[in-house]
C-alpha positions in Angstrom: 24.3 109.8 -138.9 26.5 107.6 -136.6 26.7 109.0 -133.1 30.1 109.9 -131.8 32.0 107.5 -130.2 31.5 107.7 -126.2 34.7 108.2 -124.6 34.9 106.5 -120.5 37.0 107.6 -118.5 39.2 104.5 -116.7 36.9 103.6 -113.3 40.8 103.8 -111.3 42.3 106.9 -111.6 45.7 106.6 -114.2 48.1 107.7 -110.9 46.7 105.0 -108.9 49.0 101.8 -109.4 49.9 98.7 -107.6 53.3 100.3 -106.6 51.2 103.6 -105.4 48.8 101.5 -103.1 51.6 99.0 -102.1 53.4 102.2 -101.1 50.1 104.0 -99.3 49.7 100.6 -97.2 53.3 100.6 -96.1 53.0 104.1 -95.2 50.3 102.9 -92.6 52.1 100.3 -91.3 55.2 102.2 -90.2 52.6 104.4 -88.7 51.3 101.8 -86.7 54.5 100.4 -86.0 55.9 103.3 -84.6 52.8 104.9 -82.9 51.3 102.3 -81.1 54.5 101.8 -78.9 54.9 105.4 -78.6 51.1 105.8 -77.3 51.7 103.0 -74.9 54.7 104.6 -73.7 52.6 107.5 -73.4 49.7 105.7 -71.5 52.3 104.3 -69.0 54.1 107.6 -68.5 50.3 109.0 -67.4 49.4 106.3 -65.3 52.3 106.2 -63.4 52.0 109.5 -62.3 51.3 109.0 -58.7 53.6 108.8 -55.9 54.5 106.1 -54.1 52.4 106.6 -51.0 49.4 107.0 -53.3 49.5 110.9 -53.7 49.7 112.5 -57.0 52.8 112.9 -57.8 52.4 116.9 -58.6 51.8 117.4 -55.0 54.5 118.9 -52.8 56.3 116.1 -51.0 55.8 118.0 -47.2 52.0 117.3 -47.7 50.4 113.7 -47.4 46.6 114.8 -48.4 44.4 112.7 -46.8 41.9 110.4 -48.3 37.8 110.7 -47.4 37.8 109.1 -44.8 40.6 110.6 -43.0 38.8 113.9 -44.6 35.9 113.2 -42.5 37.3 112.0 -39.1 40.0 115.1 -39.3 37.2 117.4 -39.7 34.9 116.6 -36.9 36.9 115.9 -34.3 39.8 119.1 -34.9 39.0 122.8 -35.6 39.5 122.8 -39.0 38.3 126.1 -41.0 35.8 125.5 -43.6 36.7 124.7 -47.2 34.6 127.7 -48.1 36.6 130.3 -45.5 40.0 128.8 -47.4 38.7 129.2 -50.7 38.0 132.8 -50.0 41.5 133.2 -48.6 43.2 132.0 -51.8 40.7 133.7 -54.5 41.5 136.9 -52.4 45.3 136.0 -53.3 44.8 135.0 -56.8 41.1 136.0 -58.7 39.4 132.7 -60.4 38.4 129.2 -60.2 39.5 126.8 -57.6 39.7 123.7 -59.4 41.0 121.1 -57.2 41.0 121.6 -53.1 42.7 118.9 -51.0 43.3 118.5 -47.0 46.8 117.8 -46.4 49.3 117.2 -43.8 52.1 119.7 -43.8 55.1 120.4 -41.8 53.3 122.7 -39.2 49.6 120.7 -39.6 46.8 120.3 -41.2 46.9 122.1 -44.6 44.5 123.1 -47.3 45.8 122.7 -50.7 44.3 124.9 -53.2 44.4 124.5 -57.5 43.4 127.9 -58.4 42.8 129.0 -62.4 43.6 132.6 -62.7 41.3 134.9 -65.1 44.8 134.9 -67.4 45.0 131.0 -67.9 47.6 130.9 -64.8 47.4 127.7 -62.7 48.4 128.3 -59.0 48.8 126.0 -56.2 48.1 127.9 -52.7 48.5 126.9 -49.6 46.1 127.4 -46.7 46.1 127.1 -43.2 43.8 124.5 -42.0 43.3 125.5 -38.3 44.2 129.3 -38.9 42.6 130.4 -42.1 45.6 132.1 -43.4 47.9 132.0 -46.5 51.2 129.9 -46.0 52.3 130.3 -49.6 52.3 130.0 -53.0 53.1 127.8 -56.1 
């Protein structure tokens, strides 16, 4: 007895033509084509986001925040509240987590400016007295 004939299967898959994979490669082209410049576009548009003094740009324009060294001089030679007295100020306006605290300059002085992230997912900005302690207002 003769065994039966062995059937293969083809090793490329029948749907798989040249026009198919000519298609699939074009597909990722125009991908490229029209991502790349949108993700530099994107990249700019990020970088670019600070002001023209050097402050980020989602800071309000009354306050110039001072750099480290400014920081430091401002501190010791002033009577500036501590960072911890104005974090308790705004976490007693808004429960959660200060995420970013800067020393500004505002209209009427020196100016803490507080990033708070509510318990609910709420972003706040709050504004702190430097000198005083007390809440000016809020964003």
């Amino acid at each position: 007895m003769r065994p039966a004939a062995i059937r293969r299967e083809p090793a490329v898959h029948d749907g798989f033509t040249a026009a198919r994979l000519r298609h699939i490669i074009m597909a990722a082209v125009y991908r490229f084509a029209f991502g790349a410049p949108l993700l530099l576009v994107s990249v700019i548009a990020f970088t670019s986001a600070h002001g023209e003094e050097g402050r980020p740009a989602h800071v309000p324009a009354a306050h110039a925040c001072l750099d480290q060294k400014e920081r430091r001089a401002e501190t010791a030679s002033s009577g500036v509240v501590r960072l911890a007295s104005a974090i308790h100020v705004a976490k007693s306006r808004m429960p959660g987590t200060v995420i970013q605290a800067r020393l500004c300059r505002g209209q009427d002085g020196l100016v803490y400016v507080l990033t708070v992230l509510a318990h609910d997912g709420k972003v706040a900005r709050i504004v702190v007295d430097a000198v005083k302690g007390t809440l000016i207002g809020e964003r």
